[in-house]
C-alpha positions as CSV (number, residue, x, y, z in Angstrom):
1,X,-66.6,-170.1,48.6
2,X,-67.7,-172.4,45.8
3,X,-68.6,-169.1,43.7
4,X,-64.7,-168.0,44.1
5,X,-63.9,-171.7,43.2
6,X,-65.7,-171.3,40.2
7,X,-64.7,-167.7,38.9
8,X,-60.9,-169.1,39.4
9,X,-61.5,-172.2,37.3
10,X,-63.6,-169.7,34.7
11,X,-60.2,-167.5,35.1
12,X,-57.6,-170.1,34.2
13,X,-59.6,-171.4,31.7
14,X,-60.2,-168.3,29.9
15,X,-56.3,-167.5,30.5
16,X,-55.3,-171.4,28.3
17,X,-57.9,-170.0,25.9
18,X,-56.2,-166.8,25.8
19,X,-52.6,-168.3,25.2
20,X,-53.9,-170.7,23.1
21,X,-54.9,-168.4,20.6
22,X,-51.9,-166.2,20.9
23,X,-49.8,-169.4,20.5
24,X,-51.7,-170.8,17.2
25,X,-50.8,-167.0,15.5
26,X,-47.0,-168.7,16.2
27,X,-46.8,-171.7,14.9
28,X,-45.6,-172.5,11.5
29,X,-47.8,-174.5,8.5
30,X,-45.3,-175.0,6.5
31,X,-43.3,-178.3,6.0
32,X,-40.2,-179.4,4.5
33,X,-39.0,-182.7,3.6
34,X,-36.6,-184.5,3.8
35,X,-34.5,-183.9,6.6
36,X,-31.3,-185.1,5.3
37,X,-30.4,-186.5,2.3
38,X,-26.9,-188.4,2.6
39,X,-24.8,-188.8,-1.1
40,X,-21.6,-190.7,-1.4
41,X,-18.9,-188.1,-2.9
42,X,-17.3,-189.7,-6.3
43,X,-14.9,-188.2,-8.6
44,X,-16.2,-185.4,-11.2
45,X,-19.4,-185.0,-8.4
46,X,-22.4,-183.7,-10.2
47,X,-25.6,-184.3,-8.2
48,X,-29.4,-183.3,-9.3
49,X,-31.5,-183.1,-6.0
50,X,-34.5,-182.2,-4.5
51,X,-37.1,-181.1,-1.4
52,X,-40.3,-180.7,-1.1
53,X,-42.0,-178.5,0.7
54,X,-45.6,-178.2,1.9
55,X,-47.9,-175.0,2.5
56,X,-50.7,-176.8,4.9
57,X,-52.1,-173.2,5.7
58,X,-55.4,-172.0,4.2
59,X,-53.3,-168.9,3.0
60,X,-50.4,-168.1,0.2
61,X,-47.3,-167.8,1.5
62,X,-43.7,-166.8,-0.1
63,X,-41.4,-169.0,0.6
64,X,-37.2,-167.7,0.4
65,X,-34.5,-170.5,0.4
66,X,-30.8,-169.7,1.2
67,X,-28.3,-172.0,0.5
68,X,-25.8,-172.1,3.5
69,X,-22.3,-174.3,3.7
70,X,-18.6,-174.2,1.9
71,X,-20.2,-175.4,-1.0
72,X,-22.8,-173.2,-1.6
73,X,-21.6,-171.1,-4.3
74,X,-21.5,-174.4,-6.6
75,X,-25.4,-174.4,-6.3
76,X,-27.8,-173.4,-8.9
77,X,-31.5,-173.2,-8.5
78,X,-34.0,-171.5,-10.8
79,X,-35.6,-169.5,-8.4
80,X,-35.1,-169.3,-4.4
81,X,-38.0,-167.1,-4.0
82,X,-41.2,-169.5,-4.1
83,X,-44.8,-168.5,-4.2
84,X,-47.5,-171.1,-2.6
85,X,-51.4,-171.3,-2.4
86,X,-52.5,-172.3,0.5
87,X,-52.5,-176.1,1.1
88,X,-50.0,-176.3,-2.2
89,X,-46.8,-178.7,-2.2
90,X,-43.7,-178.4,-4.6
91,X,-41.1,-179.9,-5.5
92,X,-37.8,-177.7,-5.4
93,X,-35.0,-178.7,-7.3
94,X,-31.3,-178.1,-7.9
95,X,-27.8,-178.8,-9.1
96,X,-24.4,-179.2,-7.3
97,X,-21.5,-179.4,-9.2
98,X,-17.8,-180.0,-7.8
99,X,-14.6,-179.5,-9.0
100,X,-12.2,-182.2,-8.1
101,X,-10.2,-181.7,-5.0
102,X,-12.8,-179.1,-3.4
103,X,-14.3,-181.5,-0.5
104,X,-12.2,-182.6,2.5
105,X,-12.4,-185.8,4.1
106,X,-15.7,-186.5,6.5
107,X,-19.3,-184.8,5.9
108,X,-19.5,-181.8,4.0
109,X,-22.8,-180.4,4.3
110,X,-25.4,-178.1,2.4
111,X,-27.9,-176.6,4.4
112,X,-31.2,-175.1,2.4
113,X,-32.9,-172.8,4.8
114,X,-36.9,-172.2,3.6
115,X,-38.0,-169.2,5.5
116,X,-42.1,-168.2,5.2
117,X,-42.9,-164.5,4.5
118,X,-46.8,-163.5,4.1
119,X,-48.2,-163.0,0.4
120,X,-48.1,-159.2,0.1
121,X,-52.1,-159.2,0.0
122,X,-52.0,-160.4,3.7
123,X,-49.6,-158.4,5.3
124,X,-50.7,-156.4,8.0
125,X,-53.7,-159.0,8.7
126,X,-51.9,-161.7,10.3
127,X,-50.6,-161.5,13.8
128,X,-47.5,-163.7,13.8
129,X,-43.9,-165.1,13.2
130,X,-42.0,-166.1,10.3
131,X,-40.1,-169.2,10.9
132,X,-37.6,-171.2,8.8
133,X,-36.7,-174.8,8.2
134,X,-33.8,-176.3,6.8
135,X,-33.3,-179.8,4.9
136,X,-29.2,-181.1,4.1
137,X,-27.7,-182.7,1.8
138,X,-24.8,-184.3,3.5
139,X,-22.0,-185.5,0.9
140,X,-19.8,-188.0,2.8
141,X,-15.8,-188.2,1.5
142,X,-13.7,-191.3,2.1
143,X,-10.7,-190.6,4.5
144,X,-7.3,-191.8,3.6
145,X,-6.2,-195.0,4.9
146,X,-4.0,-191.9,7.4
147,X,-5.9,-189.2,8.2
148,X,-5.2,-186.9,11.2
149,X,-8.2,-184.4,12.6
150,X,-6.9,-182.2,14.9
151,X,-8.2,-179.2,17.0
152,X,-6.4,-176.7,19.3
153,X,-7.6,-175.0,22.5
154,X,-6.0,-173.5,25.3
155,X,-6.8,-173.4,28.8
156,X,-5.6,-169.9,30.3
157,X,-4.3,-169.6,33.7
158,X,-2.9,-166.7,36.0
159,X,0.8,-166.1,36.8
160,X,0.6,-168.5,39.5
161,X,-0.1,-171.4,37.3
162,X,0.6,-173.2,34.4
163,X,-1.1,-172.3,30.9
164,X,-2.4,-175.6,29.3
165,X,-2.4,-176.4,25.7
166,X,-4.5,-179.1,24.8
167,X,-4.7,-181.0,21.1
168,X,-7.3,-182.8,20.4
169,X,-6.3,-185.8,17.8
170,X,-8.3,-188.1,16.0
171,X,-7.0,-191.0,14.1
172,X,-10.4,-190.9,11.6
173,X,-8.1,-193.2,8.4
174,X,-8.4,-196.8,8.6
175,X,-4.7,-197.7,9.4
176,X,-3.2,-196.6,12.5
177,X,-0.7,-193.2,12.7
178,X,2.8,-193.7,14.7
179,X,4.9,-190.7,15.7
180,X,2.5,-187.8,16.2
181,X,4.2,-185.0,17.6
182,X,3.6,-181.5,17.8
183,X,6.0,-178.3,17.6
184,X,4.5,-174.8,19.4
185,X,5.7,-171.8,19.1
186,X,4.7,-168.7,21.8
187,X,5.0,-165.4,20.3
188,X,4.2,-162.0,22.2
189,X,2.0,-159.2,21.1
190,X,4.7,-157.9,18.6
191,X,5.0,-161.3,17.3
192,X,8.4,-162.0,18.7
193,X,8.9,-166.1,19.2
194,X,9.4,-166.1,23.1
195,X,9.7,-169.5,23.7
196,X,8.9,-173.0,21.6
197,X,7.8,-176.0,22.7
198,X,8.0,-179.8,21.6
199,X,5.9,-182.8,22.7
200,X,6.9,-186.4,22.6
201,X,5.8,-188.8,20.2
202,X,2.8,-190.7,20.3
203,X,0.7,-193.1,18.2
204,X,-3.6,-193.4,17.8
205,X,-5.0,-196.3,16.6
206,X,-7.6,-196.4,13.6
207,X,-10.9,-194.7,14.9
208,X,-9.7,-193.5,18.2
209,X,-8.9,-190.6,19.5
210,X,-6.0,-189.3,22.4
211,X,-5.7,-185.6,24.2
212,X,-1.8,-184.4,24.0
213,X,-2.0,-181.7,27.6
214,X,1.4,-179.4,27.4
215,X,2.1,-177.4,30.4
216,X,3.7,-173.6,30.2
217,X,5.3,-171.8,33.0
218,X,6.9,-169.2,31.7
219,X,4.3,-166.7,30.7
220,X,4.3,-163.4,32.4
221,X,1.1,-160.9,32.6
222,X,0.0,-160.5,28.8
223,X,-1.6,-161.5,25.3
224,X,0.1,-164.3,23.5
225,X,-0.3,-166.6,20.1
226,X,0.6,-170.0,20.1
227,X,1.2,-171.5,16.9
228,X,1.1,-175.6,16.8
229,X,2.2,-177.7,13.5
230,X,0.9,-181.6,14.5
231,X,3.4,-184.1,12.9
232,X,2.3,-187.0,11.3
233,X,3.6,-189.5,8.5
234,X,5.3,-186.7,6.5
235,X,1.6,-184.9,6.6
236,X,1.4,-181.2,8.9
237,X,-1.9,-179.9,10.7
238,X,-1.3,-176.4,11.6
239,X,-2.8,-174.7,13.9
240,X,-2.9,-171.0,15.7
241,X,-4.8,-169.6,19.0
242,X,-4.5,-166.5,21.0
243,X,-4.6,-166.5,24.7
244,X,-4.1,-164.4,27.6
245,X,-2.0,-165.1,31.1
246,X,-4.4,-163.8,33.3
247,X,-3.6,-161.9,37.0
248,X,-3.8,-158.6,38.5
249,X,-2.4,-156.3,35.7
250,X,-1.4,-152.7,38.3
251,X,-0.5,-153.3,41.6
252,X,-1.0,-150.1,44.0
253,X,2.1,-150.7,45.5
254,X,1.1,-147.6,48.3
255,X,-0.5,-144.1,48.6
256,X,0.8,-141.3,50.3
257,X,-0.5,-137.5,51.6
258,X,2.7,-135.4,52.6
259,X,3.0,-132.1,54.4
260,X,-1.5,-132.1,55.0
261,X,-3.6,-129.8,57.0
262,X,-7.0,-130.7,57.7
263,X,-9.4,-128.3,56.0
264,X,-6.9,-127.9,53.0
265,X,-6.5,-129.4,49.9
266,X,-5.4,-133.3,50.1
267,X,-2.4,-134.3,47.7
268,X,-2.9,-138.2,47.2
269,X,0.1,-139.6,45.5
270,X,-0.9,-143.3,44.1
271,X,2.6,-145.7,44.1
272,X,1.4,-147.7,41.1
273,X,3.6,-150.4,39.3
274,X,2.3,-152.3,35.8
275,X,2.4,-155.9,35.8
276,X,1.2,-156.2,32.3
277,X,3.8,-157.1,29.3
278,X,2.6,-154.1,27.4
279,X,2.3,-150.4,28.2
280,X,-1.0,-149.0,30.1
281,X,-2.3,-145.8,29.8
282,X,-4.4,-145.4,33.8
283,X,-6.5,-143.2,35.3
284,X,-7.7,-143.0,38.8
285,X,-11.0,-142.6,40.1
286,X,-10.8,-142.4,44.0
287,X,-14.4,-142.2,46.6
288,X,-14.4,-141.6,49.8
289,X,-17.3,-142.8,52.3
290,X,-18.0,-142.3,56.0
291,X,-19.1,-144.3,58.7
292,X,-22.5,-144.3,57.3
293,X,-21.2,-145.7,53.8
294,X,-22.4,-141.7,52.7
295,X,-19.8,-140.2,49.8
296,X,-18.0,-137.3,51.2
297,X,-15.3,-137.1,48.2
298,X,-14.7,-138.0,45.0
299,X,-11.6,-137.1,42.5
300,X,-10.0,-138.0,39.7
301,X,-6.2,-138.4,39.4
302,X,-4.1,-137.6,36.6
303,X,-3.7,-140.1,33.2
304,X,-0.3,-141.6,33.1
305,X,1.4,-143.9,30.5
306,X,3.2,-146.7,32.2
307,X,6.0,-149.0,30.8
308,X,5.4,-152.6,31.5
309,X,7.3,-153.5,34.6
310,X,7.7,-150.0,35.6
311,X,6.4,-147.7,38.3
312,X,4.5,-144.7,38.1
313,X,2.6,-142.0,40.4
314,X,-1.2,-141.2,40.1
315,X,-1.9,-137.8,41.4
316,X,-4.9,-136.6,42.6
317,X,-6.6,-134.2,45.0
318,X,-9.4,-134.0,48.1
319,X,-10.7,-130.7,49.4
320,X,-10.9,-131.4,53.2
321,X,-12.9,-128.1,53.5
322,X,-15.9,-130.4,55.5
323,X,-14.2,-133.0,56.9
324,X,-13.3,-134.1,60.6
325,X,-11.2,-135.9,62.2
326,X,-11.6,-139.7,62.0
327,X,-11.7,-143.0,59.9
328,X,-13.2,-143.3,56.5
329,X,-12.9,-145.7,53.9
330,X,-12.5,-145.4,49.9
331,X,-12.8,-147.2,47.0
332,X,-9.9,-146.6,43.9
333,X,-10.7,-147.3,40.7
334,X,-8.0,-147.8,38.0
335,X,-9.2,-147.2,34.2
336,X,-7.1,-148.7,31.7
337,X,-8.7,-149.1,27.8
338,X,-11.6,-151.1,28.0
339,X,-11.0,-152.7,32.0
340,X,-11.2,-151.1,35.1
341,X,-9.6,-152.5,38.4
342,X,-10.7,-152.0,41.9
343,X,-9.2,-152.1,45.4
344,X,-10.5,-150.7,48.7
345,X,-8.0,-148.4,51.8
346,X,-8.7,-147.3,54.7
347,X,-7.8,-143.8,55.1
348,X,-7.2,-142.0,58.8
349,X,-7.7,-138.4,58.8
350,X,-6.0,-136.5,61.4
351,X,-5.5,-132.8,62.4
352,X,-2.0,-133.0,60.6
353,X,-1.8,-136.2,58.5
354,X,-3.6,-138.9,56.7
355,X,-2.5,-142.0,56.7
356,X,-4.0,-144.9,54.0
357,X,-3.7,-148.8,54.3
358,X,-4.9,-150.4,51.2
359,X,-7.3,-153.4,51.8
360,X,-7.0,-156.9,50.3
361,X,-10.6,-156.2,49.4
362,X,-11.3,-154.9,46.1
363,X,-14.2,-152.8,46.9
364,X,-15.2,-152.6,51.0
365,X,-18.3,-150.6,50.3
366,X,-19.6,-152.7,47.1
367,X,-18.9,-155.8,49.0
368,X,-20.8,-154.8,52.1
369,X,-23.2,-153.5,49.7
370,X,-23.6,-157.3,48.1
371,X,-23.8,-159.1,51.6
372,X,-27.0,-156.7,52.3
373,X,-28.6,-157.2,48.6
374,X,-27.8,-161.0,49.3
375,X,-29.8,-160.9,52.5
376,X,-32.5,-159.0,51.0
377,X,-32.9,-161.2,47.9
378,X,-33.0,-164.3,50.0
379,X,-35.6,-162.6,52.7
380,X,-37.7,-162.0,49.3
381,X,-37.6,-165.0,48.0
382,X,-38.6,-166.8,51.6
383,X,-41.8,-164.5,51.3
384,X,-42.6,-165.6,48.3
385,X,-42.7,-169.4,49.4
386,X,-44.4,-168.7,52.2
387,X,-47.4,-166.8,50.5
388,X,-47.2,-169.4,47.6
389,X,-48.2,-171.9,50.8
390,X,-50.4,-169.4,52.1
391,X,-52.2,-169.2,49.1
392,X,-52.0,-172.6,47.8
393,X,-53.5,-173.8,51.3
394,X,-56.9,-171.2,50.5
C-alpha cells in the first residue's frame, strides 16, 4: 500500500513537472509600459509620445507594433518592426497629429499592439507562443455644455407579442437637455415606410442617463429596419437597426393521400400556407418510422415558390411495396434558404386509405430520441461521481 502511495505522489509530481515546463515554453518575456497614457485634447493637437518596452528573455526577439483606433492613420513612427537582444529595453516613439474637428466628444483612443516574433536564427528551436501587448494613449475631449449619447437596440419578439425599441440616452454635457424625443420609422424589406412612430418628450439631467422603451404591435412575420432620429435642442442623433418579427414562418395547414391502395405508390399532397412577408421557395423532406422508431420511407416532395400569405401544395410520393397495415409516425422537414422547419404526423395506413394527423410536436422521433440521450447522459454522469467516491475513498 505505502509503495502505491508513493508511485502516485512520484506520478503527480512528475505530471506538475511535466506542465510546468510545457507552461514556461508559453509565457511571454516581454514587457511593455505604460499601460495608458491619458492627454487632454487642445486645439491644433500635436503630441510627441512614447513606450517602452522590455525584452527580459536571454534571446533576441522581433518585436511588430500595429497602431489600432479612428486615429491611427495620423500616426507616424520610424519603424514598427523592432529588433531586441535579449534582456534589451527601448524606448519607442511617435507623433500624432490632428486636424481640427477630427475627435468627438469623450475618450478617443490609440491602441499600440507589440506582438513578439522569434529572431530568424531561432526559429524552429523554440517550442512556444507569440503573444502581444498593447499600451493606449487615451485623448480625452471636452463635451459641450449639451451633449446627447445615444445608442439603439431592439428587442425582437414573435407575432404574439410586442417588438421593443429601446434608446439608451445619456445626458454626458454639463447642463441639463429638456425635450428629447425620438421619431422611428419601420420600413419592410423593400424599403417601404410601413409605419412611424413618435415618443413623448422627456428631459435628463447633466450626467445621468434614462431608457425611452417603445412598444410595436403591428409587425407581421418578416425582416424590418427601424430608423430612429433622437431630438434634442435643435441637435439630431440618428440611428438605424434591422430586426426580425420572429414565429413559425409555413404553417402545414394539412396533408392528404387520395384514391390509395396499399402496396402502390402513396401520393402525399402537403396543404402548406406562408406566413412570412416575403416569398419562400420550400422543399419537403418527409421520413417515415415504425413502431420500433426503424425508417421504412423516406421522399422528397416537389420545390415550390410561395407568395407570402398564400397557400401552396408540396407533392411527394411513398412506395408502399413493404408496408402493412398499421400506425407509423413521420417526421416533415420544410427547406427554405438557409432554415429548415420541422413538425411531426401520425400517419394510419389502411388496406384502402391513409389518413395523417399532424402533431403539435415538431419532431416525435428526435424528441423521444432527446428524452433517451437525456437519461443516458445523466446515468453517465452519476457513474462518474460514484467512481470519483469510489476512488477517492482508496
Amino acid at each position: 500500500m505505502l509503495d502505491m502511495t508513493l508511485k502516485k505522489y512520484e506520478w503527480n509530481i512528475g505530471m506538475i513537472l511535466i506542465f510546468g515546463i510545457m507552461l514556461s515554453g508559453f509565457a511571454s518575456g516581454l514587457g511593455i509600459t505604460p499601460a495608458i497614457t491619458n492627454v487632454d485634447y487642445f486645439e491644433d493637437f500635436e503630441y510627441f509620445g512614447q513606450f517602452k518596452i522590455v525584452n527580459t528573455q536571454g534571446y533576441p526577439v522581433d518585436v511588430n507594433i500595429k497602431i489600432n483606433g479612428n486615429l491611427a492613420s495620423y500616426v507616424k513612427m520610424d519603424n514598427q518592426l523592432i529588433h531586441l537582444e535579449g534582456n534589451e529595453k527601448r524606448n519607442v516613439q511617435y507623433k500624432l497629429k490632428l486636424p481640427n474637428g477630427i475627435v468627438k466628444p469623450g475618450n478617443n483612443d490609440l491602441i499600440f499592439v507589440a506582438t513578439e516574433t522569434l529572431d530568424d536564427s531561432l526559429k524552429g528551436t523554440y517550442l512556444g507562443a507569440s503573444f502581444s501587448l498593447v499600451t493606449t494613449l487615451s485623448i480625452k475631449v471636452p463635451y459641450a455644455e449639451k451633449y446627447l449619447e445615444t445608442s439603439f437596440r431592439v428587442k425582437e419578439s414573435d407575432v404574439s407579442d410586442s417588438t421593443i425599441f429601446i434608446i439608451e440616452a445619456t445626458n454626458a454635457g454639463s447642463k441639463q437637455i429638456n425635450n428629447i424625443f425620438a421619431d422611428i420609422d419601420i420600413k419592410d424589406n423593400n424599403g417601404k415606410v410601413i409605419d412611424s412612430l413618435k415618443t413623448d418628450s422627456i428631459s435628463i439631467k447633466a450626467g445621468e442617463s434614462k431608457n425611452i422603451l417603445i412598444p410595436w404591435t403591428k409587425g407581421v412575420l418578416g425582416d424590418y429596419v427601424a430608423e430612429i432620429t433622437v431630438n434634442y435642442d435643435n441637435e439630431k442623433n440618428k440611428m438605424e437597426e434591422n430586426f426580425r418579427v420572429e414565429g413559425v414562418r409555413l404553417d402545414i395547414q394539412n396533408i392528404a393521400v387520395n384514391n390509395f391502395k396499399l402496396g402502390e405508390v402513396a401520393k402525399f399532397e402537403i396543404n402548406l400556407k406562408n406566413l412570412w412577408n416575403e416569398n419562400l421557395e420550400v422543399e419537403g423532406d418527409v421520413k417515415i418510422y415504425d413502431a420500433y422508431e426503424s425508417l421504412i420511407g423516406n421522399f422528397k416532395t416537389s420545390k415550390e415558390n410561395i407568395m407570402p400569405n398564400t397557400v401552396e401544395f408540396l407533392v411527394g410520393y411513398w412506395n408502399t411495396k413493404d408496408v402493412d397495415v398499421g400506425a407509423y409516425t413521420a417526421n416533415i422537414t420544410l427547406n427554405f434558404y438557409d432554415k429548415h422547419f420541422e413538425k411531426g404526423a401520425y400517419v394510419d395506413v389502411a388496406n384502402d386509405g391513409i389518413k395523417i394527423k399532424i402533431n403539435d410536436e415538431e419532431n416525435i422521433n428526435n424528441s423521444k430520441f432527446n428524452s433517451v440521450f437525456l437519461i443516458v447522459v445523466f446515468i453517465l454522469i452519476v457513474t462518474n461521481i460514484l467512481w470519483f467516491a469510489y476512488f477517492r475513498e482508496k
